[in-house]
C-alpha positions in Angstrom: -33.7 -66.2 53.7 -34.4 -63.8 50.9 -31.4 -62.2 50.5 -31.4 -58.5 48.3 -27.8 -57.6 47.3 -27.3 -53.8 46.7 -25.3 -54.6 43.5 -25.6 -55.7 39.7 -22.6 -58.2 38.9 -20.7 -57.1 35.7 -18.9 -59.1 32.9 -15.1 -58.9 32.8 -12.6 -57.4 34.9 -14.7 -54.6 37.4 -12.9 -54.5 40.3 -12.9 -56.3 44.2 -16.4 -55.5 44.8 -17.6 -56.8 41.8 -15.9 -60.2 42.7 -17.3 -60.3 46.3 -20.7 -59.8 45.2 -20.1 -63.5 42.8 -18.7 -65.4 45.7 -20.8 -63.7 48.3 -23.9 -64.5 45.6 -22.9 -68.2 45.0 -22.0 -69.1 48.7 -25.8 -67.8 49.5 -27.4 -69.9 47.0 -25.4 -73.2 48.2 -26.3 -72.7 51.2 -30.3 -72.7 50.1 -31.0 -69.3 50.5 -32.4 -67.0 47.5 -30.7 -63.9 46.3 -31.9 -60.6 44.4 -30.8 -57.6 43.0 -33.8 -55.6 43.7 -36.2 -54.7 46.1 -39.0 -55.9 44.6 -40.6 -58.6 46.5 -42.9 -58.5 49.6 -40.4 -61.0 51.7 -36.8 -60.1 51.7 -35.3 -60.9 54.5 -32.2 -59.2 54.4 -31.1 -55.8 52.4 -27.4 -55.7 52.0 -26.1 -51.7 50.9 -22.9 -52.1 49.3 -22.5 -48.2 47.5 -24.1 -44.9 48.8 -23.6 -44.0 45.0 -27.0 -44.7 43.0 -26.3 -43.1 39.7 -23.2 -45.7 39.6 -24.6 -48.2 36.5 -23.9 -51.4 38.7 -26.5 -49.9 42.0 -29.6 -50.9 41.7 -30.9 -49.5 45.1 -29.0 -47.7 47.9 -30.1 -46.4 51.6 -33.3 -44.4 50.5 -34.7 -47.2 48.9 -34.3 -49.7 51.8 -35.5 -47.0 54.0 -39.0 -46.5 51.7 -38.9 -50.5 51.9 -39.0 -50.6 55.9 -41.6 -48.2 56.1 -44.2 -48.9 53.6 -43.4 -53.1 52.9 -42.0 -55.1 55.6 -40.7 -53.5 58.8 -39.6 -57.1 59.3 -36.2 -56.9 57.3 -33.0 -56.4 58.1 -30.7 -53.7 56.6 -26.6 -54.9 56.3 -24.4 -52.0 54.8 -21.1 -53.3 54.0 -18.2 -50.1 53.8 -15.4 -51.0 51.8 -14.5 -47.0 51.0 -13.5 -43.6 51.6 -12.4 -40.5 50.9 -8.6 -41.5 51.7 -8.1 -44.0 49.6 -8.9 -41.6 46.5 -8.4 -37.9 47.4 -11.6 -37.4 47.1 -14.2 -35.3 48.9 -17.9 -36.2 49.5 -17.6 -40.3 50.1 -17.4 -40.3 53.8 -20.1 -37.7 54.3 -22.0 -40.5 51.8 -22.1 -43.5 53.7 -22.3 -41.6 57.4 -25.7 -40.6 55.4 -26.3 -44.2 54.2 -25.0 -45.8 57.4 -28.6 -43.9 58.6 -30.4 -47.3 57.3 -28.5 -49.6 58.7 -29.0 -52.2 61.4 -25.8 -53.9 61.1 -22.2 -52.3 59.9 -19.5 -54.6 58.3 -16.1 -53.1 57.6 -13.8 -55.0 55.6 -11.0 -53.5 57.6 -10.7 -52.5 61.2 -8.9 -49.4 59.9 -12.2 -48.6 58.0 -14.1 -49.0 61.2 -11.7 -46.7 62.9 -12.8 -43.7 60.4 -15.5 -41.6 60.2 -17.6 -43.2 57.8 -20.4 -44.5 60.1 -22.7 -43.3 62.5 -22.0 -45.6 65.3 -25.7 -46.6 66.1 -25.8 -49.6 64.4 -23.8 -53.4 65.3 -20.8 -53.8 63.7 -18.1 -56.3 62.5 -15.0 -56.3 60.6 -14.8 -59.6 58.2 -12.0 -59.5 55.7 -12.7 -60.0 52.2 -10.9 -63.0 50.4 -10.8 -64.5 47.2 -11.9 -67.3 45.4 -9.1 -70.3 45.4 -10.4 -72.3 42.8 -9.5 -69.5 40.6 -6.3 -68.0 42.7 -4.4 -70.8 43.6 -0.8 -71.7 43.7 -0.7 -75.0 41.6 1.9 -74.1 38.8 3.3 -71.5 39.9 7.2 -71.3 40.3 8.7 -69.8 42.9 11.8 -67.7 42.3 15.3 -70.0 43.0 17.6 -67.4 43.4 19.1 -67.1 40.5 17.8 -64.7 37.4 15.8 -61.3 38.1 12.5 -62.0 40.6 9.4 -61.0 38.7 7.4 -58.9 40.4 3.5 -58.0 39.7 1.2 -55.8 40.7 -2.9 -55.6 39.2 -5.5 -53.2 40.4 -8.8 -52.1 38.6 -8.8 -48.5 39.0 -6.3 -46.3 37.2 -5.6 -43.8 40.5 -2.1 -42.4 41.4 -2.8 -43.2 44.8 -2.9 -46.8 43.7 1.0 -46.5 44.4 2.6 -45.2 41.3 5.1 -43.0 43.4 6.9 -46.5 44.0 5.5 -48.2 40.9 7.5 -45.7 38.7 10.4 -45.5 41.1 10.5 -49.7 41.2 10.0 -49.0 37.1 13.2 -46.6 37.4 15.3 -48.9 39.3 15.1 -50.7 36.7 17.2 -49.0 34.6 20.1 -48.7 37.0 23.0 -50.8 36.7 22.4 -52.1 40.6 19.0 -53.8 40.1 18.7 -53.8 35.8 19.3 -57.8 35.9 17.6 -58.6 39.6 14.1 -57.2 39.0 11.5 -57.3 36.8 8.5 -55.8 36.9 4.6 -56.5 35.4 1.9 -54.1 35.8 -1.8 -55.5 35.0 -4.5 -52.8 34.7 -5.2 -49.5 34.1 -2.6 -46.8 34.3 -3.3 -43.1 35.2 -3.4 -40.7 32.4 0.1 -39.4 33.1 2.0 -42.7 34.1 5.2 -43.6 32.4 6.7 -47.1 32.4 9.4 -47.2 30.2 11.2 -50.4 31.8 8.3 -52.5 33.0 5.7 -54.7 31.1 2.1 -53.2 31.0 -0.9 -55.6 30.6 -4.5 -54.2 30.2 -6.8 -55.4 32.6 -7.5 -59.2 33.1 -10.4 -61.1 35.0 -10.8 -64.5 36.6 -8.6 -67.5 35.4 -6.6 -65.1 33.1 -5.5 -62.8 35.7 -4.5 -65.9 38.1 -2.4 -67.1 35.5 -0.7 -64.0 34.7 0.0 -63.7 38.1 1.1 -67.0 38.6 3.9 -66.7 36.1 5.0 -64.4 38.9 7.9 -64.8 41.3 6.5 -62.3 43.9 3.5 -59.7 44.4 3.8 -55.9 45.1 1.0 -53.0 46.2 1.8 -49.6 47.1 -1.5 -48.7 47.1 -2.2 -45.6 49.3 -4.8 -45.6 52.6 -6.4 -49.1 50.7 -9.5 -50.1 52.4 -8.9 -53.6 51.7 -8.7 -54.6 47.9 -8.5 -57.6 46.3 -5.4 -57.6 44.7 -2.7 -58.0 47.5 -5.0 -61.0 48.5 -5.4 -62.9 44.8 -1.6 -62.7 44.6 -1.1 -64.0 48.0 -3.3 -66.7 47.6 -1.5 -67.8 44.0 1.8 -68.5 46.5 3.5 -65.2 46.0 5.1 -63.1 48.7 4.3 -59.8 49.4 5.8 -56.6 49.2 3.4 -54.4 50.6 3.2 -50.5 51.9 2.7 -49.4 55.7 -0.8 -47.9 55.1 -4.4 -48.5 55.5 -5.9 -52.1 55.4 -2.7 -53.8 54.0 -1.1 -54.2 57.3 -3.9 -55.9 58.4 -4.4 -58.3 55.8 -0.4 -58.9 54.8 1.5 -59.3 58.5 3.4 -62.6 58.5 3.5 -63.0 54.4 5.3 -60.2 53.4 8.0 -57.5 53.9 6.4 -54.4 54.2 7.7 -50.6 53.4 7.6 -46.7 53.7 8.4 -44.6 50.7 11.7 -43.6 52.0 12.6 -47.2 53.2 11.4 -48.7 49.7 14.7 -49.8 48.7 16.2 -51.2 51.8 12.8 -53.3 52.1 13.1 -54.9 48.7 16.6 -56.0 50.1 14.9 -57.6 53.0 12.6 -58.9 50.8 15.2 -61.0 48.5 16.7 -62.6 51.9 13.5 -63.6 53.3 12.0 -64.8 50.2 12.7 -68.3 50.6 11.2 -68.4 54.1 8.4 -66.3 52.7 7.6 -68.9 50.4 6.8 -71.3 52.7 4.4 -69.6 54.6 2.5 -68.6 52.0 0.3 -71.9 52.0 -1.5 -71.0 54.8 -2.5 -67.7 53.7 -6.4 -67.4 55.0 -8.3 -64.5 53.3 -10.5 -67.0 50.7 -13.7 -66.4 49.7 -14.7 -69.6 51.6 -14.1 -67.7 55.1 -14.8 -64.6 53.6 -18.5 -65.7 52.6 -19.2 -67.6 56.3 -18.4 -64.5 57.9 -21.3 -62.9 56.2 -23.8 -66.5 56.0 -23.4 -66.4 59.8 -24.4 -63.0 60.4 -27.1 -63.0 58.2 -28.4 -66.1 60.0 -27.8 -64.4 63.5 -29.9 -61.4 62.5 -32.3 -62.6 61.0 -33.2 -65.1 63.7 -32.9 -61.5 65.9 -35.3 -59.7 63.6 -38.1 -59.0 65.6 -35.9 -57.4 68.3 -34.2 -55.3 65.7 -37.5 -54.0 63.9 -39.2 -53.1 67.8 -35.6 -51.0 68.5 -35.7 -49.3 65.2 -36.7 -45.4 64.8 -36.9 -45.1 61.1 -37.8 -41.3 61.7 -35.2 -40.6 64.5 -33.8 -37.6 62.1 -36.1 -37.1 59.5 -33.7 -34.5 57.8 -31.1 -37.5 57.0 -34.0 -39.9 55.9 -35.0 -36.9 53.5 -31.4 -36.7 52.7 -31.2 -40.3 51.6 -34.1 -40.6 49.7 -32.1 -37.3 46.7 -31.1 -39.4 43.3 -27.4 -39.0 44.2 
């Protein structure tokens, strides 16, 4: 296959989707199929959408384009938008109405969540499938890492990309807080890896700008045990790379993190925080063990998506005869604005 991938890879630390698009990239070309970045060939197979957003500097094509590609160069392809956002995750407004719009292209939906698939992002005409993203182990891997004995303060960490309050700096700063009081001051530590919103205050914790590949799995790795907080989280990468470098998880009752941290973790509500963290410290032991067998990789990640893209394309043909490019022409118009 001639595979087109809806996204320009970018040096240094850019966030989970920048990371899937590498593995997702690399696992393609192993497995002897070609991958570009643009639409401009006569025989692509497959288009994969990964951001409505076109102005964003790292998409080089969104829906309208695929769209103009089906109608005037090869019917014959088959369109793959991957959601992995929404407005909830950001207080934003405008995302969701995006990719209902983009979803318009699409043959074939994947969520990286099943509580992405259970909002309104899409338009429900397409197939869909929910495969979870996961991380690349011979980068984020436990081999050197220490688990915490008992004794001392547990180091925690926490690493995300974008600097948004809905990240989870309501417990962040409390957790920063508790530092300070004579209860937890010598049981806790904390590391923060990334950017911080404009108005964050650490005054106990340790802040480190934002690393990438084998630095980041290091820093974690020096790490007794992971934390996110991160508010209506589509997925992310970050609960997973920590996971996979043998740390348990602290993790909020929200969004995708459920999904993706049952069975390796304690989790928490805001106003349960504290007597989690306690539950935490007398399961960590037992936590530790299980963490081997954590399963979100990139190795299972990338499958996932080989597989499908086999499976449709070897169902092309019946995919191009059912499609109605110009079932709503308003919404094709709509996709084809510079937005």
């Amino acid at each position: 296959m001639n595979v087109a991938i809806g996204h320009i890879v970018q040096d240094g630390p850019f966030g989970g989707g920048n990371r899937f698009v590498v593995s997702l990239a690399d696992a393609l070309t192993e497995a002897g199929h070609r991958v570009r970045y643009d639409l401009g060939a006569d025989d692509i197979d497959l288009i994969l959408i990964t951001d409505p957003r076109l102005r964003s500097p790292n998409v080089p094509f969104a829906a309208g384009a695929a769209l103009r590609y089906l109608a005037r160069r090869n019917p014959q392809a088959v369109v793959v938008h991957r959601i992995n956002e929404c407005d909830e995750r950001k207080g934003t407004r405008g995302m969701n109405l995006r990719l209902r719009t983009a979803n318009y292209a699409a043959d074939h939906t994947v969520f990286i969540a099943s509580w992405l698939r259970d909002l309104d992002v899409w338009r429900k005409e397409s197939g869909q499938s929910v495969i979870l993203n996961g991380a690349d182990t011979s980068i984020f891997h436990a081999r050197g890492q220490t688990p915490w004995d008992g004794t001392g303060p547990i180091r925690f960490v926490t690493h995300h990309w974008g600097g948004n309050r809905l990240k989870g700096f309501d417990v962040y700063e409390r957790l920063d807080a508790m530092m300070g009081q004579t209860e937890w001051r010598d049981r806790i530590e904390f590391t923060y890896v990334g950017n911080l919103p404009a108005d964050a205050r650490l005054t106990h914790a340790r802040h480190v700008p934002p690393l990438n590949g084998e630095a980041l799995a290091d820093e974690l790795r020096r790490h007794h045990a992971y934390i996110t907080a991160s508010v209506n989280e589509p997925a992310g990468m970050h609960h997973i790379e920590g996971a996979l470098c043998g740390l348990p998880l602290l993790y909020r009752e929200s969004g995708a993190l459920p999904e993706y941290c049952d069975g390796f973790g304690v989790s928490f509500r805001p106003e349960t925080f504290e007597a989690a963290l306690g539950s935490y410290l007398d399961a960590y032991a037992d936590l530790v063990g299980r963490m081997p067998s954590y399963g979100n990789t990139a190795a299972r990640m990338t499958a996932g998506y080989i597989d499908l893209f086999e499976d449709l394309h070897e169902r092309r043909d019946a995919i191009a005869a059912r499609r109605n490019l110009w079932r709503n022409p308003l919404i094709f118009a709509a996709n084809q604005l510079p937005v």
